[in-house]
Wavefront OBJ file of the C-alpha trace (Angstrom):
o trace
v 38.564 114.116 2.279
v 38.204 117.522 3.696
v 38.693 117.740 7.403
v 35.462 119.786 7.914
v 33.324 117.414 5.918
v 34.847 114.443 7.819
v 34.110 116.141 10.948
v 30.581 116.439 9.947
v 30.194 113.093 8.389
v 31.292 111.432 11.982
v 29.251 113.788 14.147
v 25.957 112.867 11.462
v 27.022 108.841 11.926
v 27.618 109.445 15.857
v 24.214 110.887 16.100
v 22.188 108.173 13.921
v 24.560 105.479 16.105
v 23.433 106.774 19.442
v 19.609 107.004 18.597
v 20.036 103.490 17.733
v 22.188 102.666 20.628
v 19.951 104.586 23.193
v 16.694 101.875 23.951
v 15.248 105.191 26.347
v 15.231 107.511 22.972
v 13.734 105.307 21.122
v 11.165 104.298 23.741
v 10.023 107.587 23.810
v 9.880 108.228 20.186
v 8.192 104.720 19.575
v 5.636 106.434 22.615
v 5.158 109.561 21.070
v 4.389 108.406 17.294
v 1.794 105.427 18.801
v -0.208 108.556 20.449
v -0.257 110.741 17.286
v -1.890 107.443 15.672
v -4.036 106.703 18.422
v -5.345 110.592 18.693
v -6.180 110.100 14.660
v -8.045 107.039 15.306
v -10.279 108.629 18.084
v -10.805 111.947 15.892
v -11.649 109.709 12.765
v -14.294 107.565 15.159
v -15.771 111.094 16.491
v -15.816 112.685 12.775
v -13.595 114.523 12.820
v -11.371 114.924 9.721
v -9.648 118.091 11.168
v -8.711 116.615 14.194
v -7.345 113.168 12.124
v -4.976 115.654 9.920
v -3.158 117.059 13.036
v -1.321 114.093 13.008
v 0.391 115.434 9.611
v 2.674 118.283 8.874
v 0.979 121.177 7.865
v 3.920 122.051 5.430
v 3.729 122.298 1.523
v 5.977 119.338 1.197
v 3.716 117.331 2.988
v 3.261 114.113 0.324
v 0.497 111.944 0.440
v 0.440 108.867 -1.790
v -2.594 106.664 -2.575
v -5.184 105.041 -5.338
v -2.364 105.910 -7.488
v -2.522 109.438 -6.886
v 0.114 111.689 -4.733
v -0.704 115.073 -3.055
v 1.113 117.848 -1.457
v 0.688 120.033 1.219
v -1.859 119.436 4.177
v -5.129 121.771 3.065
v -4.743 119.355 -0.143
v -4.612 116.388 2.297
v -7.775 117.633 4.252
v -9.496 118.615 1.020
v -8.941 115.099 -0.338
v -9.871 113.644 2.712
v -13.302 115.580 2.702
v -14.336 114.672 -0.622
v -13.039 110.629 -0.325
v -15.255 110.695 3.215
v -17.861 113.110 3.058
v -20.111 111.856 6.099
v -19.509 109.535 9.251
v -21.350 107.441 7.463
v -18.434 107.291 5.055
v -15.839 107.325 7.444
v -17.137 103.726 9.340
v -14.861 102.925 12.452
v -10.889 103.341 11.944
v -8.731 100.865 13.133
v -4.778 100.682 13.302
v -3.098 97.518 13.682
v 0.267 95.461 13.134
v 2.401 98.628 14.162
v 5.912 98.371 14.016
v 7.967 101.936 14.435
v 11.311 101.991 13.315
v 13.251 104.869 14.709
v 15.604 106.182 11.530
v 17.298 109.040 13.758
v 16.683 111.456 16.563
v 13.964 113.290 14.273
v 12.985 110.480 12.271
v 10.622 107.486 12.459
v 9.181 105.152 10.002
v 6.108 103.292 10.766
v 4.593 100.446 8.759
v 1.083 99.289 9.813
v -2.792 97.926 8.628
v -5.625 100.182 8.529
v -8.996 99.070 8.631
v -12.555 100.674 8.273
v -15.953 99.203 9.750
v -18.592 100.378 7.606
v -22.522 99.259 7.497
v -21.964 97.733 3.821
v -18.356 96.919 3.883
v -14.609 96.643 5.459
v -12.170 97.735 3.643
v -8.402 97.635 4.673
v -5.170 97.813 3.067
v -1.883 99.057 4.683
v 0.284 101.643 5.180
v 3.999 103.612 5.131
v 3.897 106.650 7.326
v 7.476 108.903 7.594
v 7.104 110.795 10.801
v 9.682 113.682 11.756
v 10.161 115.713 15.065
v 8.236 119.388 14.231
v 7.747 122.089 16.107
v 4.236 120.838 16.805
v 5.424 117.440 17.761
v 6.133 114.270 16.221
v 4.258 114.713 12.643
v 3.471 112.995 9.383
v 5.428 113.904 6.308
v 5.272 111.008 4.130
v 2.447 108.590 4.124
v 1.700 106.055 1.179
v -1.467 103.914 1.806
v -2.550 101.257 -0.045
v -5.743 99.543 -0.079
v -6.299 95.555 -0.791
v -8.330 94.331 -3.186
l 1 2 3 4 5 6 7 8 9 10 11 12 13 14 15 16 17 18 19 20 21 22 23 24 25 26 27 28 29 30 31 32 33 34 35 36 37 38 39 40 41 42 43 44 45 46 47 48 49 50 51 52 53 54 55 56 57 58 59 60 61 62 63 64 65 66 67 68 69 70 71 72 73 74 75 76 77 78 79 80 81 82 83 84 85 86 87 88 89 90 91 92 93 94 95 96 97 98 99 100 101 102 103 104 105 106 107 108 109 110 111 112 113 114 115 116 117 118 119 120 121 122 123 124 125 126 127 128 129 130 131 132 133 134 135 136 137 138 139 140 141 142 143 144 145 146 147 148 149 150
């Protein structure tokens, strides 16, 4: 194998081993994704769909997966998200439970979880696959696949 890409292929395995090795690191990560989820969860209960999207990457390759439909990019996201819940009355009361954050690598996290909505006339719930990566901004969404029960 060539020296440089062995070089690189032990500094990329060294890095992933000491985010797993390091409890502190992923402590903090495991902190820092929890609050992006529990600052959408408070927007969402106030009505705010603006505020819920900050938790995402506002980046064209943002993908967005549900009802058997995928979109890109986060004004697509918001869009959606406008139309699907197009008054508080809509939106109900979000919940987010049975978290578990799995820290991939320094700048990665994957977090699988429940949602759940408290509406007048119903409760629906389902669960969810979020990808999170370190940003500029902060820990954001990049990947999230949602699925709703039946």
């Amino acid at each position: 194998m060539n020296p440089i890409l062995s070089f690189l292929l032990m500094l990329t395995l060294s890095a992933a081993s000491s985010c797993d090795s390091n409890p502190r690191h992923r402590e903090r990560v495991t902190e820092a994704v929890l609050r992006v989820l529990h600052e959408q969860t408070a927007a969402w209960n106030r009505g705010d769909l603006e505020g819920f999207v900050q938790g995402y990457a506002k980046s064209d390759s943002l993908r967005f997966a549900s009802g058997g439909n995928v979109s890109y990019g986060w004004q697509g996201l918001l869009a959606r998200y406008r139309k699907s819940y197009p008054n508080r009355a809509a939106m109900g009361t979000l919940a987010f439970t049975e978290l578990d954050v799995d820290v991939l690598a320094p700048d990665a996290a994957l977090v699988f979880g429940r949602w759940q909505l408290q509406r007048s006339h119903d409760a629906p719930w389902g669960y969810f696959t979020l990808i999170f990566r370190q940003t500029e901004e902060g820990w954001r969404i990049v990947h999230d696949h949602t699925s709703a029960a039946r």
